[in-house]
C-alpha positions as CSV (number, residue, x, y, z in Angstrom):
1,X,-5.6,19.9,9.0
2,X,-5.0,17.9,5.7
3,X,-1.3,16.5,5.6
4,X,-1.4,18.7,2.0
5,X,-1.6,21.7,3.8
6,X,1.6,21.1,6.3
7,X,3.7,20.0,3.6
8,X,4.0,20.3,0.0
9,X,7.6,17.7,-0.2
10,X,7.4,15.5,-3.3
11,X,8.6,12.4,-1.8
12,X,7.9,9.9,-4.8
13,X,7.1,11.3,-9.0
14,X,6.0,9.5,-11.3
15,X,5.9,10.4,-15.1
16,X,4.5,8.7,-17.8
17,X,5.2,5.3,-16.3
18,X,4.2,2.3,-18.8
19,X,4.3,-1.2,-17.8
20,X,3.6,-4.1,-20.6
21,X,3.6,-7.8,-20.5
22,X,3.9,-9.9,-23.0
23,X,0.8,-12.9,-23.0
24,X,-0.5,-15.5,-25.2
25,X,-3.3,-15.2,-27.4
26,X,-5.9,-18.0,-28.3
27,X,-3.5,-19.0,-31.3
28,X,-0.6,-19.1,-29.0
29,X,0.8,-16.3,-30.1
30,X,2.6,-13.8,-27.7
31,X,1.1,-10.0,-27.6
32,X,1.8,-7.2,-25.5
33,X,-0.2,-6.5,-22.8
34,X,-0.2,-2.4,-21.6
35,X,-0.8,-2.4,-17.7
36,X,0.2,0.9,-17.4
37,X,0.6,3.9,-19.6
38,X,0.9,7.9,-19.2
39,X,0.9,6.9,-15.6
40,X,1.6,10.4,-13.2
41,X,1.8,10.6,-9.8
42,X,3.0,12.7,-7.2
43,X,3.0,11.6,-3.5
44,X,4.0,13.9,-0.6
45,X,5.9,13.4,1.9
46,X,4.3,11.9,5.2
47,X,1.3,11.3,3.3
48,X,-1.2,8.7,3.2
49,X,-1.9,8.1,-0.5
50,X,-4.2,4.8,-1.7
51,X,-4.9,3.5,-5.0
52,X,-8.3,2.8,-5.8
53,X,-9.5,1.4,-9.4
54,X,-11.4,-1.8,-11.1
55,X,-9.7,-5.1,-11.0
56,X,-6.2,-5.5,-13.1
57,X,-6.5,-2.0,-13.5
58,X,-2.3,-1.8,-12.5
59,X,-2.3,-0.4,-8.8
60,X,0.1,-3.2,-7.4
61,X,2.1,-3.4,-10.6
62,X,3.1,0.3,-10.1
63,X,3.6,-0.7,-6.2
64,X,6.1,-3.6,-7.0
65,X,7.8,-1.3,-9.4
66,X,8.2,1.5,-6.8
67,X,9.2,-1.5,-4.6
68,X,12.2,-2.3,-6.3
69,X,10.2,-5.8,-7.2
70,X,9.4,-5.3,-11.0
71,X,10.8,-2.8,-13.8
72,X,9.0,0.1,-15.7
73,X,9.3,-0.3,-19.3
74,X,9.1,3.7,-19.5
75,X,9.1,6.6,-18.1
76,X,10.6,8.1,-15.3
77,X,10.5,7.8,-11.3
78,X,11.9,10.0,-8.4
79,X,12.5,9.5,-4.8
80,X,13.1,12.3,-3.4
81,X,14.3,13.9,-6.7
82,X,16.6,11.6,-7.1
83,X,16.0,8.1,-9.4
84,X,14.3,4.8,-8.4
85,X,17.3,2.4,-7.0
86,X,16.1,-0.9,-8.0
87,X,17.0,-2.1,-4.5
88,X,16.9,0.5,-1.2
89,X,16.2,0.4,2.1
90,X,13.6,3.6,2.0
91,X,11.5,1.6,1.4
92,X,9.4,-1.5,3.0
93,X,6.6,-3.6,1.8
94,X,3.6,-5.3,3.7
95,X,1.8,-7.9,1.4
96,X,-1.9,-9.3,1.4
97,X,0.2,-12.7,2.7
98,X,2.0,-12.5,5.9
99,X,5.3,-14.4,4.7
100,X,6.6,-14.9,8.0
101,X,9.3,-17.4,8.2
102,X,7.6,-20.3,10.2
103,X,10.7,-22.0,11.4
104,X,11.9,-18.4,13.3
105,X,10.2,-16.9,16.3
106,X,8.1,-13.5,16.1
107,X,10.9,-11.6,17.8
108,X,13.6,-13.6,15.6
109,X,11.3,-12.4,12.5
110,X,11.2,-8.9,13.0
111,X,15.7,-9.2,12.8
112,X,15.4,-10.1,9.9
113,X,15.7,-7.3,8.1
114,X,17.8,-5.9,10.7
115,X,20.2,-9.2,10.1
116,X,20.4,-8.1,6.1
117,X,21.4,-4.6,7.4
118,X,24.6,-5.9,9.1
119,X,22.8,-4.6,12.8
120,X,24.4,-5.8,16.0
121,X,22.3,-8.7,17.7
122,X,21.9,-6.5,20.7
123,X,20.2,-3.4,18.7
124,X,18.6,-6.0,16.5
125,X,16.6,-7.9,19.7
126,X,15.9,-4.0,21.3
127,X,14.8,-2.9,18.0
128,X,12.5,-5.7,17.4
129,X,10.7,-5.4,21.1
130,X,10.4,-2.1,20.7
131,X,8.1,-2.6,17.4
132,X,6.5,-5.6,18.7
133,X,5.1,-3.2,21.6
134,X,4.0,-0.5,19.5
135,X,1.8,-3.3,17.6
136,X,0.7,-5.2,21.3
137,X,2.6,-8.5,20.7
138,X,4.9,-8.3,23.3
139,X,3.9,-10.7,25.4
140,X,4.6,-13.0,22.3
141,X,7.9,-12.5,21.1
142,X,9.0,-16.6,21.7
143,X,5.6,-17.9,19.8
144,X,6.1,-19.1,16.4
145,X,3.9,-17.5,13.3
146,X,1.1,-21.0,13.5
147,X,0.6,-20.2,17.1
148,X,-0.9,-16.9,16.2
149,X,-3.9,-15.3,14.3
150,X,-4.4,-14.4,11.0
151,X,-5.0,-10.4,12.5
152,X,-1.8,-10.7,14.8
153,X,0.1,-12.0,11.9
154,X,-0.5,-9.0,9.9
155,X,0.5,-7.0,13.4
156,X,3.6,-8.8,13.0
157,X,4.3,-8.2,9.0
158,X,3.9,-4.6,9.7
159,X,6.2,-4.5,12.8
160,X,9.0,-6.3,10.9
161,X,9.1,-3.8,8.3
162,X,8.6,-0.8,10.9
163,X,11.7,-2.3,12.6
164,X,13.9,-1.3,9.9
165,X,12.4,2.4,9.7
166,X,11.9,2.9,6.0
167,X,10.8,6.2,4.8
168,X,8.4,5.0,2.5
169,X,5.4,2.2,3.5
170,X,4.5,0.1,0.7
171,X,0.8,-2.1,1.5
172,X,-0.5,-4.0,-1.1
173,X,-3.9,-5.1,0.1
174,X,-2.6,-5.9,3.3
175,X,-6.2,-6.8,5.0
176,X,-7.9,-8.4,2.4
177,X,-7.6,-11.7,4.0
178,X,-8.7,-10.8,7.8
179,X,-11.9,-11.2,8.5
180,X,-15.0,-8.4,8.9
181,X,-13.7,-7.4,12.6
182,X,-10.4,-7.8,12.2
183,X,-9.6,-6.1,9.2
184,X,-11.7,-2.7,10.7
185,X,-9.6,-3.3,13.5
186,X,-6.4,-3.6,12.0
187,X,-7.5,-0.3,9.9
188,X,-7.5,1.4,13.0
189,X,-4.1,0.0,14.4
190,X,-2.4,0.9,11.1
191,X,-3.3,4.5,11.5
192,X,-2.6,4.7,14.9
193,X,1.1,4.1,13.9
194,X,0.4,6.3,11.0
195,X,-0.5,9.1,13.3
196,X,2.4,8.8,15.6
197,X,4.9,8.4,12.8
198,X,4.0,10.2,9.9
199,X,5.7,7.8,6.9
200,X,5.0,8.4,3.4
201,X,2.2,5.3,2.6
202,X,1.1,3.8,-0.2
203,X,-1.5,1.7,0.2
204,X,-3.4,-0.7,-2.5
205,X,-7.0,-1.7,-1.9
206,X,-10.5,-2.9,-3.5
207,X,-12.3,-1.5,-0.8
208,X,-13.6,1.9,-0.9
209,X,-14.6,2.2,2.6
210,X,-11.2,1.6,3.2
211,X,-9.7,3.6,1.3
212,X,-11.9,6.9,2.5
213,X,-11.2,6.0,6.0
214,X,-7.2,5.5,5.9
215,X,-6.2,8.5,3.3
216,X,-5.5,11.9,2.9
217,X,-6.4,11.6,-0.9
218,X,-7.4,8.6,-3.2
219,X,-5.6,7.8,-6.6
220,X,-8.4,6.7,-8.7
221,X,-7.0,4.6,-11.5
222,X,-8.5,3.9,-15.0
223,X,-8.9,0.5,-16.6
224,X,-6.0,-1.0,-18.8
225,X,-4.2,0.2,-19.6
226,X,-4.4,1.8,-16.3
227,X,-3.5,6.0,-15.8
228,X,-4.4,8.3,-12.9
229,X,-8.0,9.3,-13.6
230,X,-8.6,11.4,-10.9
231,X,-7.4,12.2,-7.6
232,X,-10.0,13.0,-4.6
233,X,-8.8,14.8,-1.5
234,X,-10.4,12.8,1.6
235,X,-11.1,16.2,3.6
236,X,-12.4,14.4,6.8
237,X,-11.0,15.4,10.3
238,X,-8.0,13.7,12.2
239,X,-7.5,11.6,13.7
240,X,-9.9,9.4,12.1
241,X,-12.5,6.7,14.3
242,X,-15.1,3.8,13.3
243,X,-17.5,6.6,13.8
244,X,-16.4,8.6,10.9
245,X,-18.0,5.7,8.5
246,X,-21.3,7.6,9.5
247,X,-20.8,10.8,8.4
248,X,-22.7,12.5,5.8
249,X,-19.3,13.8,4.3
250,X,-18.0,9.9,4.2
251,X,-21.3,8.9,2.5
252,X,-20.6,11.8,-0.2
253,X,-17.4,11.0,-1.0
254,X,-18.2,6.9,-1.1
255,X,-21.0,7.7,-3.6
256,X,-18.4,9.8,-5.7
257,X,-16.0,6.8,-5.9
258,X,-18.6,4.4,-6.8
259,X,-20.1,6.2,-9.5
260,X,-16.7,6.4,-11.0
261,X,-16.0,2.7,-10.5
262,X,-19.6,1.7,-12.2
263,X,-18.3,4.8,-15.2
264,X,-15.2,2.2,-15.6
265,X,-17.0,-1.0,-15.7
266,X,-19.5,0.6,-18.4
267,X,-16.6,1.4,-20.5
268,X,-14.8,-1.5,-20.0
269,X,-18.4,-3.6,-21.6
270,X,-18.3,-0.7,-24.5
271,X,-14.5,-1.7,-25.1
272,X,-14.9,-5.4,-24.9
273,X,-17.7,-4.8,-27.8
274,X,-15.3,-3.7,-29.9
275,X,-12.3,-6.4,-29.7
């Protein structure tokens, strides 16, 4: 059953969300730049939601702002009806980098959050196993971030900010940089935890395959200045396996998200003719 049909919570709304930047021009000149406008979005709670669009269409720029890490120049956003705090810890963040703190230990990495939250060192270090062994690294709890791989890194990014139990899972392209292999495992480790947890994700990706295979539905976002075009429920049995990526329904709905990635390109070329 679709995580839609077991719950119908708003955990995050946005409204007519705009985000501008201001750039220079060939003359030097600054002039706005509209990332985001007339941006609406409602994610439930305990869902999986991923946004999906062209390059520098906005999908992390709303992520950062819903992270606390940038600021909407309009519009309105709720956590659980209730306005975005610039800085809370309901939420947690897992970038496409690892940023790990080379000099501290794995276990002494996943406190740190922990540390900021004023928790004893005893709950802090039984905290931190305990996440470590839901993400199998904890035989290496005294190995520093070099001694490991670029897949158990990521294992580790996403313990540390399980370890402080946010309600909401910010990931902004968090496999991109893993390799074939690893990244298709990694997808299956993160819903794994998904599965046995039930947080509210949003996740950021390029890669459609990915995006079919972790969500219950897909935010498809327009070019900039980028909107919610359309959202497409992913109505394919859980718990999900590698062997879903052969299903006819999986090809459908890949083939659906293309053709409306090619539609953007096309109209990006028509709008670039006329500027």
């Amino acid at each position: 059953m679709n995580i839609l049909e077991k719950n119908d919570k708003v955990k995050v709304r946005a409204r007519s969300v705009k985000r501008e930047f201001q750039i220079k021009n060939r003359q030097g000149k600054n002039q706005p730049l509209v990332v985001l406008e007339d941006f609406d979005l409602d994610i439930q709670e305990g869902e999986f939601l991923t946004l999906l669009g062209p390059s520098g269409c906005g999908k992390s720029t709303f992520l950062n702002i819903l992270a606390g890490l940038d600021k909407a120049d309009g519009g309105d956003i709720l956590v659980d009806e209730k306005p975005l705090e610039e800085r809370s810890y309901d939420r947690g963040i897992v970038f496409q980098s690892y940023a790990l703190l080379p000099w501290r230990t794995i276990i002494k990495n996943l406190e740190v959050g922990l540390e900021i939250r004023g928790i004893s060192k005893e709950t802090r270090r039984e905290v931190a196993r305990k996440n470590l062994e839901r993400v199998g690294l904890a035989a290496y709890e005294n190995q520093y971030p070099h001694q490991l791989s670029g897949g158990m890194k990521q294992r580790v990014a996403i313990a540390r900010v399980l370890a402080y139990d946010p309600a909401i899972l910010l990931m902004d392209e968090p496999f991109a940089a893993l390799d074939a292999q690893t990244r298709e495992d990694m997808q299956i480790e993160l819903l794994r935890i998904w599965e046995a947890d039930k947080k509210t994700i949003l996740f950021v990706t390029h890669s459609i395959d990915e995006a079919i295979l972790l969500s219950d539905r897909v935010a498809f976002m327009s070019s900039q200045p980028g909107h919610i075009r359309e959202i497409i429920e992913i109505d394919l049995p859980r718990p999900r396996t590698e062997e879903i990526r052969n299903s006819v329904e999986f090809s459908q709905i890949r083939k659906s998200l293309w053709a409306l990635l090619q539609e953007e390109a096309l109209l990006n070329q028509s709008y670039g003719a006329f500027i």
